[in-house]
C-alpha positions as CSV (number, residue, x, y, z in Angstrom):
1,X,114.8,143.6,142.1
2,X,116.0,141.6,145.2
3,X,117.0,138.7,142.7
4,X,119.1,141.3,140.5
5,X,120.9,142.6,143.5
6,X,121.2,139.3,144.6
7,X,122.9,138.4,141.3
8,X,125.2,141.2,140.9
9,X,126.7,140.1,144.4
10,X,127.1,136.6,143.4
11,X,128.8,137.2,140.4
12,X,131.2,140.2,142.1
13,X,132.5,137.1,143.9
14,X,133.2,138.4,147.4
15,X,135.9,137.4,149.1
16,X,137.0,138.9,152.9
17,X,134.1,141.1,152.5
18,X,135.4,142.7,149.1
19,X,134.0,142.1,145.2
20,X,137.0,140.5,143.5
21,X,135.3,140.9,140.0
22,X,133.4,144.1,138.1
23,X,130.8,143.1,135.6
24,X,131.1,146.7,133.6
25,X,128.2,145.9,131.3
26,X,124.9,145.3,133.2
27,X,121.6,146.2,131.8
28,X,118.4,143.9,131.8
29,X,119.0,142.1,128.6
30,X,122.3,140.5,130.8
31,X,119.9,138.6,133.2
32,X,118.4,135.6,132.2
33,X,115.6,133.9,134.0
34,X,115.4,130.3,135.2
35,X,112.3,128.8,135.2
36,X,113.1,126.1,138.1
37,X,111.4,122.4,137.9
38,X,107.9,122.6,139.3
39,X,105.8,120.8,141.9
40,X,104.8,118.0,139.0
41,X,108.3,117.5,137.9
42,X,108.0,119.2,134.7
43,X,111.1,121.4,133.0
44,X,111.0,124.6,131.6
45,X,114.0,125.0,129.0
46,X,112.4,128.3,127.4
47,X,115.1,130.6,129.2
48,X,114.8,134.4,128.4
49,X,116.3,137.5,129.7
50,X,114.9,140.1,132.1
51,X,113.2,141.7,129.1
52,X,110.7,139.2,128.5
53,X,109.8,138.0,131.6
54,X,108.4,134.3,132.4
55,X,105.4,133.3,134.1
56,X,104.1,130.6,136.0
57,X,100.8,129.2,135.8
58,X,101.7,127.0,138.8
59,X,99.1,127.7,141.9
60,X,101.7,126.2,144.0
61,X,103.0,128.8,147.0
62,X,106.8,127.3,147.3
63,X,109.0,129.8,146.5
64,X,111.3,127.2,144.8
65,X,108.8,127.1,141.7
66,X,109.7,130.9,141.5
67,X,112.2,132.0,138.6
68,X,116.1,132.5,139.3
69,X,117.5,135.6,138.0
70,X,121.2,135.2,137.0
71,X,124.1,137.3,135.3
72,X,125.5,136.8,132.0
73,X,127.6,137.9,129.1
74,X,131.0,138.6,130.8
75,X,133.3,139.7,128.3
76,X,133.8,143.3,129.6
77,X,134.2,142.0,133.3
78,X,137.4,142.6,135.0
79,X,139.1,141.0,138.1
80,X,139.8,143.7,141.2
81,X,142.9,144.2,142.8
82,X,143.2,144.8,146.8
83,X,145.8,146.6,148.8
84,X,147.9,144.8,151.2
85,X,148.2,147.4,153.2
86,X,144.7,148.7,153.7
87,X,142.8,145.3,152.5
88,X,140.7,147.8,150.2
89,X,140.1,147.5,146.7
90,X,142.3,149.0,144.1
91,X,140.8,151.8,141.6
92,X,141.5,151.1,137.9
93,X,141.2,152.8,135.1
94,X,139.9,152.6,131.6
95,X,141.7,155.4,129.2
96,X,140.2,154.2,125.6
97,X,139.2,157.2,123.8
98,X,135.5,157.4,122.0
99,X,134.2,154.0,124.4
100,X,130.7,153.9,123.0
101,X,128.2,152.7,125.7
102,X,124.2,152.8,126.4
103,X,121.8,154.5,128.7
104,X,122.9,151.9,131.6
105,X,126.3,152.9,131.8
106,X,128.0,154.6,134.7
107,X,128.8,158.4,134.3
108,X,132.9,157.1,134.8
109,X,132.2,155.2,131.2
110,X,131.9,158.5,129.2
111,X,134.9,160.3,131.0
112,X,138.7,159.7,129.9
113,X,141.2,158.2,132.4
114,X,138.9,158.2,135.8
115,X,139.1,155.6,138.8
116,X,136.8,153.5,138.4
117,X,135.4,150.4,141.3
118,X,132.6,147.9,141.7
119,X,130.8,151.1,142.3
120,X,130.3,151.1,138.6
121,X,128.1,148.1,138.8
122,X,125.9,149.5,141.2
123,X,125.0,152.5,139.3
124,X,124.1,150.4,136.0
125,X,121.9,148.0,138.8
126,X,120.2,151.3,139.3
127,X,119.5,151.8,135.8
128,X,118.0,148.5,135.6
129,X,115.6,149.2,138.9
130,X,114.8,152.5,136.8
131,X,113.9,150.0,134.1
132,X,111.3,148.1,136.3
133,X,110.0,150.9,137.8
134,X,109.2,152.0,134.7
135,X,107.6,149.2,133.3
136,X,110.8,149.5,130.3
137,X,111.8,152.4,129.6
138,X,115.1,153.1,129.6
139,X,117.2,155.6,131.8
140,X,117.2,159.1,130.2
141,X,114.5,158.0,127.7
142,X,113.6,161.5,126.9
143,X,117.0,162.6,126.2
144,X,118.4,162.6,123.2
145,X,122.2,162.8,124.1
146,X,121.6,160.2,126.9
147,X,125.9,159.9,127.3
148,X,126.0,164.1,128.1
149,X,123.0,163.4,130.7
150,X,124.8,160.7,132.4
151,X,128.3,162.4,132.1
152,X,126.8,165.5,133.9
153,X,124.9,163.1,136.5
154,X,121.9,164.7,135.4
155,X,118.7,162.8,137.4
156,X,116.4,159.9,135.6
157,X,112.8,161.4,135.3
158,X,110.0,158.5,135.8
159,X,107.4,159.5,133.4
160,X,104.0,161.0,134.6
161,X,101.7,158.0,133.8
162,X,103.4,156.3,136.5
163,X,102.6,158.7,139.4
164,X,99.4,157.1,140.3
165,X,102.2,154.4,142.1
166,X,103.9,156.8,144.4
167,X,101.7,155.3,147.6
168,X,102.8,151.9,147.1
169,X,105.2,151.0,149.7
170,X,107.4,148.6,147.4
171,X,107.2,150.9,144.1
172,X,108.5,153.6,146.8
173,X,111.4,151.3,148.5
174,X,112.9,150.5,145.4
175,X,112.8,154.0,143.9
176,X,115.0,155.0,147.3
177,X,117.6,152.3,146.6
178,X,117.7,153.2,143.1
179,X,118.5,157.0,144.4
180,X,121.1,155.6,145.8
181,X,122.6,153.2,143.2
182,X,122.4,155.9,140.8
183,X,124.3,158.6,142.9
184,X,127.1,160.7,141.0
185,X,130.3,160.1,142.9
186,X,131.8,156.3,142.5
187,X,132.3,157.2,146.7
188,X,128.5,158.0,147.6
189,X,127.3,154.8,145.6
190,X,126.3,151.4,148.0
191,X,128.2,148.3,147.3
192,X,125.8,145.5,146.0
193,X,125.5,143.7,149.3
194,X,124.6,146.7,150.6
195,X,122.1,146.8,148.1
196,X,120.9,143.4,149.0
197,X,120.8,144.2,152.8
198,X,118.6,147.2,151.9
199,X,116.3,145.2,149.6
200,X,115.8,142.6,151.8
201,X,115.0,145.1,155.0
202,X,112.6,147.1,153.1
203,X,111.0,143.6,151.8
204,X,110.4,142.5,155.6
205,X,109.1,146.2,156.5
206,X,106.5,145.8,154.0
207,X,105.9,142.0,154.8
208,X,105.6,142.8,158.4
């Protein structure tokens, strides 16, 4: 989850603090995983994405054997625009009628002629952490008309048989920033370094 956050930042390209760039289109099939070169110098070329997930057999404890999560498929991405004045980005807007989408989208996908931010991102980063969480399913999986649930911010249900996880102090952290990834209003959602610096102060809570 850390590495996904991670990735979203990267490729939101920061600059002065700001994301310069919007994905618009994550979901797990966009990450791939690296397998890095191990400790014996051997390659692994058999990349996949976030769906099928590698393994390693290696015993080794450095964490630069570990897989790299990165972003791909760009082709609905979008540069940002900032204000001069106020050094904030700019809104934009999407006014195609009928844009089809899936059950990782972001509720300003399914409406006509909204602002719409990097906020966007974050909500669909959500939707993937709903997907780990889950052990695959997707977001809204028991509804049939997943685009009216999303439109009406209706709240992801994690199904029963995965209760027996709500003491574990990691499977509870990243159900909390997935709360707030997937909040209604583009406004109320974190940015993804904020999701990072979340991730990463929960990680050392649970490490300490």
């Amino acid at each position: 989850a850390l590495q996904a956050a991670r990735g979203l930042y990267q490729a939101q390209m920061y600059y002065g603090g700001k994301p310069t760039f919007v994905h618009a289109d994550l979901n797990p099939s966009q990450f791939l995983v690296f397998v890095p070169r191990s400790s014996n110098g051997d390659t692994h070329n058999n990349n996949t994405s976030i769906t099928k997930p590698t393994t390693n057999n290696s015993n080794s404890s450095n964490n630069n054997n570990l897989p790299i999560l990165q972003i791909n498929d760009f082709n609905q991405g979008r540069f940002l625009t900032r204000s001069l004045k106020t050094n904030e980005t700019c809104p934009f807007r999407s006014c195609t009628k009928n844009q089809r989408g899936n059950r990782y989208h972001t509720p300003e996908r399914f409406m006509e002629c909204v602002d719409q931010s990097d906020a966007i991102d974050t909500y669909s980063l959500g939707s993937t952490f709903f997907f780990l969480l889950t052990d695959g399913f997707d977001p809204h999986y028991d509804e049939r008309n997943y685009m009216k649930a999303i439109k009406s911010g209706k709240e992801v249900h994690v199904p029963r048989r995965m209760d027996y996880l709500d003491h574990h102090e990691a499977y509870v952290a990243l159900k909390e920033v997935m709360t707030k990834c997937l909040a209604f209003e583009l406004r109320d959602r974190p940015s993804a370094l904020e999701v990072v610096r979340m991730l990463e102060d929960k990680l050392k809570e649970i490490e300490a």
